[in-house]
KEDO-418786 format. One record per atom (N, C-alpha, C, O): residue in one letter; x, z, y. Coordinates in steps of 0.02 Angstrom, whole numbers, padded with zeros to 5 digits, always signed. Layout:
aXZY;...
***
This chain:
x-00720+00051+00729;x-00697+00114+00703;x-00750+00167+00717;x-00776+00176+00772;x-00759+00194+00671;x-00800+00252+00671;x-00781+00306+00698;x-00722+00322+00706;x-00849+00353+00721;x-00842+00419+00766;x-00774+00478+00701;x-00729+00517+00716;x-00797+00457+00641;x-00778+00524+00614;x-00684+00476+00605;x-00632+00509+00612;x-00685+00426+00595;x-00606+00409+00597;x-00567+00397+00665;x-00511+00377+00677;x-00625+00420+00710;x-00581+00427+00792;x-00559+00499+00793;x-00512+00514+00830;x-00594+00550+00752;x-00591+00609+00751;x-00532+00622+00708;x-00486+00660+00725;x-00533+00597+00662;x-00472+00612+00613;x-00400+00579+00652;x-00344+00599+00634;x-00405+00539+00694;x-00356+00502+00715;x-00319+00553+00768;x-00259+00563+00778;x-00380+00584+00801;x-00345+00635+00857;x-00321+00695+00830;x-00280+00731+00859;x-00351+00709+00768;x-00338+00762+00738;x-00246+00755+00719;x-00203+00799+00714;x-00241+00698+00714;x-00171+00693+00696;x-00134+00686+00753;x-00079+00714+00760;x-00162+00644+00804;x-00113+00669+00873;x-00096+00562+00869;x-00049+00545+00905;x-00128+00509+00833;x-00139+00434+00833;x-00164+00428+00885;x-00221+00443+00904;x-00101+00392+00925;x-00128+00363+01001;x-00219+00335+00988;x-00244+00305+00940;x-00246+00355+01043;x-00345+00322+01053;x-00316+00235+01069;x-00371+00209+01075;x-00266+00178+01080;x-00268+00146+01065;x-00244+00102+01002;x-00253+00043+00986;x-00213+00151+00976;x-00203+00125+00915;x-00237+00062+00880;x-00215+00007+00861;x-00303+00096+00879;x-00358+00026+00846;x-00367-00018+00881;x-00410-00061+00868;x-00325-00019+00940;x-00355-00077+00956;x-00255-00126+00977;x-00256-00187+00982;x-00209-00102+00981;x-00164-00132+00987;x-00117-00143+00938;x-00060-00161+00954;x-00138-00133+00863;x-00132-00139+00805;x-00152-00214+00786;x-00204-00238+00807;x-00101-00256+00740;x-00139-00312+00735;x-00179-00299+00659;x-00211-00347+00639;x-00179-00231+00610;x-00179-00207+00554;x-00292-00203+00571;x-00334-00186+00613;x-00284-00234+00498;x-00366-00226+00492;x-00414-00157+00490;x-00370-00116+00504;x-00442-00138+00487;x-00495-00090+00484;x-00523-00099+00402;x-00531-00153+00373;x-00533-00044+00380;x-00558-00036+00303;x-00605-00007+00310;x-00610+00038+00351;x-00664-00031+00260;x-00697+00022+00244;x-00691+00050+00176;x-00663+00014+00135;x-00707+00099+00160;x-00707+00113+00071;x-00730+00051+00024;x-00772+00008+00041;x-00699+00053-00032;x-00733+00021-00090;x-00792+00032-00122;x-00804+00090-00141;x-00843-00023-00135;x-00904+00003-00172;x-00896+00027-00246;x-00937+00059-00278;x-00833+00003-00266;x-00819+00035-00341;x-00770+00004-00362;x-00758-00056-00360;x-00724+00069-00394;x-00657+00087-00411;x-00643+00107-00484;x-00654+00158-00516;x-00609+00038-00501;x-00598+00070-00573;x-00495+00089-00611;x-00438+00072-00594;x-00518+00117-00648;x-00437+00137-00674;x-00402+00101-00707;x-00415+00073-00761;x-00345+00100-00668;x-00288+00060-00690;x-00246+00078-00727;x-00203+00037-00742;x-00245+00159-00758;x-00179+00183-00759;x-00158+00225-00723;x-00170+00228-00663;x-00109+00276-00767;x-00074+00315-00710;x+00002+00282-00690;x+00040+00256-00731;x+00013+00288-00630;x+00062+00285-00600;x+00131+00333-00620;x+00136+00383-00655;x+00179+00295-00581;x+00265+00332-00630;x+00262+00382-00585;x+00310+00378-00546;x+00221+00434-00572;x+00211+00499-00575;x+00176+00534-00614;x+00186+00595-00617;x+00124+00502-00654;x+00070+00513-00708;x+00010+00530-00670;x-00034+00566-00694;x+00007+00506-00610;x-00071+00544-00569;x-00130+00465-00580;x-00110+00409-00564;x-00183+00474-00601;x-00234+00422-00616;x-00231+00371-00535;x-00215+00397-00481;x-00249+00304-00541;x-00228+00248-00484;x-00294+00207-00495;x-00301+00174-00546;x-00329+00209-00461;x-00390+00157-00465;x-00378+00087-00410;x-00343+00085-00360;x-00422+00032-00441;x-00417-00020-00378;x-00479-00030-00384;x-00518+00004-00418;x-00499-00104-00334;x-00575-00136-00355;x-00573-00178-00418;x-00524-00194-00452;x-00618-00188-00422;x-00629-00246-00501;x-00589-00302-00500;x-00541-00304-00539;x-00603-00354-00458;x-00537-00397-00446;x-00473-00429-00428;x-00456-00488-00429;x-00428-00348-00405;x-00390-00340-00403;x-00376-00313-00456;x-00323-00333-00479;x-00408-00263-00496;x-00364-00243-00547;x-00374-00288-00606;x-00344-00280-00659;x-00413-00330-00597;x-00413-00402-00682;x-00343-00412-00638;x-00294-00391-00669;x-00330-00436-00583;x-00274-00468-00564;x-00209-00453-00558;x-00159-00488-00550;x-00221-00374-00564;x-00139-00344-00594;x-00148-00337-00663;x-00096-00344-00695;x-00214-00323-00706;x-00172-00330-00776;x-00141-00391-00795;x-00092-00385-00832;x-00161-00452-00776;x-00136-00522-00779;x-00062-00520-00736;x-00016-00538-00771;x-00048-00506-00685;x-00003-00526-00651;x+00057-00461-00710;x+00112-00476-00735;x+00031-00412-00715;x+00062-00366-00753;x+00085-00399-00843;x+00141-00408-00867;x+00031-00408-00867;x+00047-00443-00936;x+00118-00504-00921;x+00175-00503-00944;x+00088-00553-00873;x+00135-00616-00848;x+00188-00568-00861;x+00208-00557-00918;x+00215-00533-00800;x+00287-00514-00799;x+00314-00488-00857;x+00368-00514-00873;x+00289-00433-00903;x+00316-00412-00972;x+00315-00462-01013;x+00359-00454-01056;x+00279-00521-01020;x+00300-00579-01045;x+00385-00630-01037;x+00417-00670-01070;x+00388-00592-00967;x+00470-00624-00936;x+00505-00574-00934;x+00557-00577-00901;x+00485-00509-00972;x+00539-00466-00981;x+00546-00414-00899;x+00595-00386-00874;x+00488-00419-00881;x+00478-00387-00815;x+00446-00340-00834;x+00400-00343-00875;x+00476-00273-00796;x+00435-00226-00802;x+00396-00172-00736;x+00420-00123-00708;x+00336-00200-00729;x+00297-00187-00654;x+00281-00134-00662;x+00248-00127-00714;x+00293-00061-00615;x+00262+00004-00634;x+00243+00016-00546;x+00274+00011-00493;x+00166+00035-00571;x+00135+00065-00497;x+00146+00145-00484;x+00149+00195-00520;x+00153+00128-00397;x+00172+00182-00355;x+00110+00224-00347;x+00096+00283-00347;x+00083+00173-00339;x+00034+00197-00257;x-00029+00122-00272;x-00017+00064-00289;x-00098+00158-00257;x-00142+00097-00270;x-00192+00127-00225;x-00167+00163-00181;x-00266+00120-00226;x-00318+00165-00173;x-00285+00213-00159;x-00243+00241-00194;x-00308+00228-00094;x-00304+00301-00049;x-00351+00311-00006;x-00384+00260+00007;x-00358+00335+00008;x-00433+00354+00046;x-00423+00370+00102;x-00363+00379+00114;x-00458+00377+00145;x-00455+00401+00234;x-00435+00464+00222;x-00374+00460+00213;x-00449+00510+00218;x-00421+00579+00206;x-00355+00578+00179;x-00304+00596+00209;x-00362+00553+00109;x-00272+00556+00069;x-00224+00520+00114;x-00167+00542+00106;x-00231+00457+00174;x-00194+00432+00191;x-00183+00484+00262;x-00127+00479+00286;x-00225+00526+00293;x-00209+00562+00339;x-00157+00622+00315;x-00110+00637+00352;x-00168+00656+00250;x-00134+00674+00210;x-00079+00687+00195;x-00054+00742+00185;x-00051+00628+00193;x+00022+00573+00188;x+00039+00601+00264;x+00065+00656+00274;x+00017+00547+00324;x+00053+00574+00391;x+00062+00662+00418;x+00109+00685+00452;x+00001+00701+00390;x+00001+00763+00392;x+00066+00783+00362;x+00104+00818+00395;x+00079+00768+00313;x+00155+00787+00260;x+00237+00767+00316;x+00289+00799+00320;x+00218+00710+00348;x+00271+00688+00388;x+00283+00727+00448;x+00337+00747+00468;x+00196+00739+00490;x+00205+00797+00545;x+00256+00859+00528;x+00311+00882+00544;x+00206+00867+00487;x+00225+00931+00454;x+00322+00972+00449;x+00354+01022+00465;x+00331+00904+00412;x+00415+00885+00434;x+00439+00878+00517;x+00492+00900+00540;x+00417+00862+00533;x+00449+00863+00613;x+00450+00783+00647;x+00468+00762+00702;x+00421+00747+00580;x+00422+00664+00600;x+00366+00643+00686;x+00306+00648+00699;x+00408+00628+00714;x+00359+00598+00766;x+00300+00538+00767;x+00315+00479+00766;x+00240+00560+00769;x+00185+00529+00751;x+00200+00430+00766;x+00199+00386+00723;x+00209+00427+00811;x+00256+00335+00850;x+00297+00321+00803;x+00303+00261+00790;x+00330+00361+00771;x+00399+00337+00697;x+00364+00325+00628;x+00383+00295+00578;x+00298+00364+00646;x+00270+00377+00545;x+00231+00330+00553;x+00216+00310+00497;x+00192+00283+00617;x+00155+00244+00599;x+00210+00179+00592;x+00189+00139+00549;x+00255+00164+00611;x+00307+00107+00571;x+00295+00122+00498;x+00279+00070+00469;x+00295+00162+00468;x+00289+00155+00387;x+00239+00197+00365;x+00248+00223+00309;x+00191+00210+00394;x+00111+00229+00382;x+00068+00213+00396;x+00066+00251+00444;x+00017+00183+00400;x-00034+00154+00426;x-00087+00197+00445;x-00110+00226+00396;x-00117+00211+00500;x-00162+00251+00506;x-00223+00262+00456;x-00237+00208+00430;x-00257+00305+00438;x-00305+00311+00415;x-00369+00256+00440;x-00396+00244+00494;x-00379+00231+00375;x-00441+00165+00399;x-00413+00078+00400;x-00442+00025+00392;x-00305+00105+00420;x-00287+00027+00426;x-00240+00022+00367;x-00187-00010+00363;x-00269+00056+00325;x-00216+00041+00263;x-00230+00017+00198;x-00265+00044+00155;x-00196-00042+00193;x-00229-00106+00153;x-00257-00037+00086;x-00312-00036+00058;x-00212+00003+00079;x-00237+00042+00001;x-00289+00074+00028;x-00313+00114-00013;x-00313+00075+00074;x-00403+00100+00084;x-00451+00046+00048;x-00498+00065+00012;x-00438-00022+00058;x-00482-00057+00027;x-00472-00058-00060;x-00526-00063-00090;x-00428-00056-00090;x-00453-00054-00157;x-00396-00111-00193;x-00388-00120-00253;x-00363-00143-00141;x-00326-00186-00160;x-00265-00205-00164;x-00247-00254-00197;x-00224-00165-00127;x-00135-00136-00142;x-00111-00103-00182;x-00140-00050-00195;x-00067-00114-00208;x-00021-00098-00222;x+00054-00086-00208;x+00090-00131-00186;x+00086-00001-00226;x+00148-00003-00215;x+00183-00019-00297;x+00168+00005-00351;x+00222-00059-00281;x+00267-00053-00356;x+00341-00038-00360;x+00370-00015-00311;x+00369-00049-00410;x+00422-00006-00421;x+00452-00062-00499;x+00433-00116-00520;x+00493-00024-00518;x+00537-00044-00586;x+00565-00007-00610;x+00568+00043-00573;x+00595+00001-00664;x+00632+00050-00688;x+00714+00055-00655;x+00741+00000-00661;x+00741+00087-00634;x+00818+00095-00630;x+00823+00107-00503;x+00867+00118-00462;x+00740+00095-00504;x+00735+00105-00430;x+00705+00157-00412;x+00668+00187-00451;x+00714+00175-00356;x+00679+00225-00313;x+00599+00203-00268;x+00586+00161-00226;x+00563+00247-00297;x+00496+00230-00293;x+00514+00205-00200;x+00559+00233-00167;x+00471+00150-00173;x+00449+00158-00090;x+00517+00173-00047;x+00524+00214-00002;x+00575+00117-00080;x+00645+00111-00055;x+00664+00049-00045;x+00681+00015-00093;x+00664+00023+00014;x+00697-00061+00014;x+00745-00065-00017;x+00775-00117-00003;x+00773-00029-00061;x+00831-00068-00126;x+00810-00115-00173;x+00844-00155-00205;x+00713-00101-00173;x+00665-00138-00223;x+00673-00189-00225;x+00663-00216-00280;x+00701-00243-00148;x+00713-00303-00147;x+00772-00333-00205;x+00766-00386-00235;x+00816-00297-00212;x+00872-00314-00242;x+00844-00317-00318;x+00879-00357-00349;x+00817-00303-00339;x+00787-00295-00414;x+00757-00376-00448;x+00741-00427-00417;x+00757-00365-00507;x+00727-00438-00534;x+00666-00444-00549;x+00646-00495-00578;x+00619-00383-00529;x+00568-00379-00538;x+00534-00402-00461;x+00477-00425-00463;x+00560-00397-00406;x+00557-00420-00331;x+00554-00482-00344;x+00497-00504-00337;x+00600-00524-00363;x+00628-00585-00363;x+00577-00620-00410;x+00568-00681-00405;x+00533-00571-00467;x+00499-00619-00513;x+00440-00589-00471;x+00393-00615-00501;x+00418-00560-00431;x+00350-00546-00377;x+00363-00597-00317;x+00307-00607-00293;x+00405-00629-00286;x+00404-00680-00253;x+00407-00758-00285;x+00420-00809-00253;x+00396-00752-00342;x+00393-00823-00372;x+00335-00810-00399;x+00299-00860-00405;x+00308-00748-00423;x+00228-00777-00458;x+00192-00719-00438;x+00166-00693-00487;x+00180-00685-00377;x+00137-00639-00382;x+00074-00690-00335;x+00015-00695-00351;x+00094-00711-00298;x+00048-00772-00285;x-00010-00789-00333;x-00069-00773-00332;x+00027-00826-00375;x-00026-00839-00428;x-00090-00799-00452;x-00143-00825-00469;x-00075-00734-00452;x-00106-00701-00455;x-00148-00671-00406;x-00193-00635-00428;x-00143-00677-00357;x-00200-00687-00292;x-00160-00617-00243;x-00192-00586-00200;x-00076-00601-00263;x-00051-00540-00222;x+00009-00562-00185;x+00058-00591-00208;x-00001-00541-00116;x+00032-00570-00075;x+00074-00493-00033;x+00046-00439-00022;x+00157-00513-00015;x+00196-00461+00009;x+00161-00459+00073;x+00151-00512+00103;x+00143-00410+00095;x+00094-00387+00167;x+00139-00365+00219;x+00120-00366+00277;x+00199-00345+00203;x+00253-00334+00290;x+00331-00344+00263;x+00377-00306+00251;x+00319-00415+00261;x+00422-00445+00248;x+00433-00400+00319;x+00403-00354+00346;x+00492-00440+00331;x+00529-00424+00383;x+00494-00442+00432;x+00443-00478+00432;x+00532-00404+00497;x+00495-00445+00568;x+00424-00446+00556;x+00410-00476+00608;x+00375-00437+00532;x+00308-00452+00510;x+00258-00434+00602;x+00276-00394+00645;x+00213-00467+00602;x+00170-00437+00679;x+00136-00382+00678;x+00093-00373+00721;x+00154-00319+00610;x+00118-00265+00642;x+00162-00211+00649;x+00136-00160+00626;x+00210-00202+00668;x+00262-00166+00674;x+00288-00131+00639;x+00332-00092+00656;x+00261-00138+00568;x+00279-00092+00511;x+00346-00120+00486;x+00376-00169+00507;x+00368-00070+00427;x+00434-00083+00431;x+00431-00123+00354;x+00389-00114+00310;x+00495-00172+00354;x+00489-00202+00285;x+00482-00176+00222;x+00537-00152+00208;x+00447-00168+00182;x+00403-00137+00129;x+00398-00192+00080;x+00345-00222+00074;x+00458-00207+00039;x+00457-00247-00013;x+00417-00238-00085;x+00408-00277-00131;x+00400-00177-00077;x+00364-00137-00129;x+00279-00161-00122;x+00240-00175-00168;x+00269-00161-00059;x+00191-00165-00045;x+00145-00212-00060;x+00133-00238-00005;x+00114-00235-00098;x+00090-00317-00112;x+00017-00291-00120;x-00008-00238-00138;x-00005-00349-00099;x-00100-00332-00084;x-00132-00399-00136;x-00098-00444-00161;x-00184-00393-00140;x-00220-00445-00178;x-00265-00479-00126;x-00304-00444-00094;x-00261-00548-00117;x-00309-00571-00050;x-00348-00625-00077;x-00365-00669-00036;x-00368-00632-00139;x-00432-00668-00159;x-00477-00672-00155;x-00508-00715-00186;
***
């Protein structure tokens, strides 16, 4: 971990061991980010190159089965993801509670270029109700295939909280 993401980490008040009693990887930026689309907010969503051939495919697949995959959330950057927890401080959230469902700046798979949050129509964006949906149910039978894997079921070893929404590309 770098001097300037130890700096941003204290800046937020992220325990100094964090990086290291985290079982969550370290990112660095992407060498290049291309557009996917805007997201069901309409704000532009970039990934890397082969992750995003691998959601338009995994994306085509599902509207083929009458699935309809809409992205949340895709890159974020060290800053935008400090951002995010800044918004939670800000609220009164205790820094130990926001990293269960935030990842520090640097350990968040959408720093590398290759997550995705998704969603469906008739759900609430970044809500474990997502599980209940048939678009969940058709992402655990073929998002695989497509090289994207759910990154914190339940119980998972990095203490984050279940995030049925969250699927990464690990090809």
């Amino acid at each position: 971990m770098d001097q300037k993401l130890r700096e941003l980490h204290a800046s937020l008040g992220i325990p100094a061991e964090y990086y290291k009693n985290t079982k969550l990887a370290c990112f660095g930026a992407p060498t290049a980010l291309i557009s996917i689309g805007a997201d069901v907010f309409g704000r532009p969503q970039r990934l890397e190159q082969t992750a995003a051939t691998a959601w338009f495919a995994m994306r085509e697949h599902a509207e083929s089965d009458g699935i309809a995959l809409q992205v949340v959330s895709a890159y974020r950057s060290a800053e935008y993801q400090a951002e995010v927890i800044q918004r939670s401080l800000d609220k009164g959230d205790q820094i130990e509670l926001i990293l269960q469902r935030i990842a520090a700046p640097g350990f968040s798979e959408h720093q590398s270029g290759r997550a995705l949050d998704l969603t469906t129509p008739g759900y609430k964006a970044v809500e474990e109700e997502f599980e209940e949906s048939n678009a969940f149910t058709w992402l655990t039978q073929y998002a695989r295939q497509h090289g994207f894997e759910l990154s914190f079921p339940r119980n998972n070893p990095y203490g984050v909280i279940y995030e049925p929404w969250h699927w990464c590309y690990q090809k």
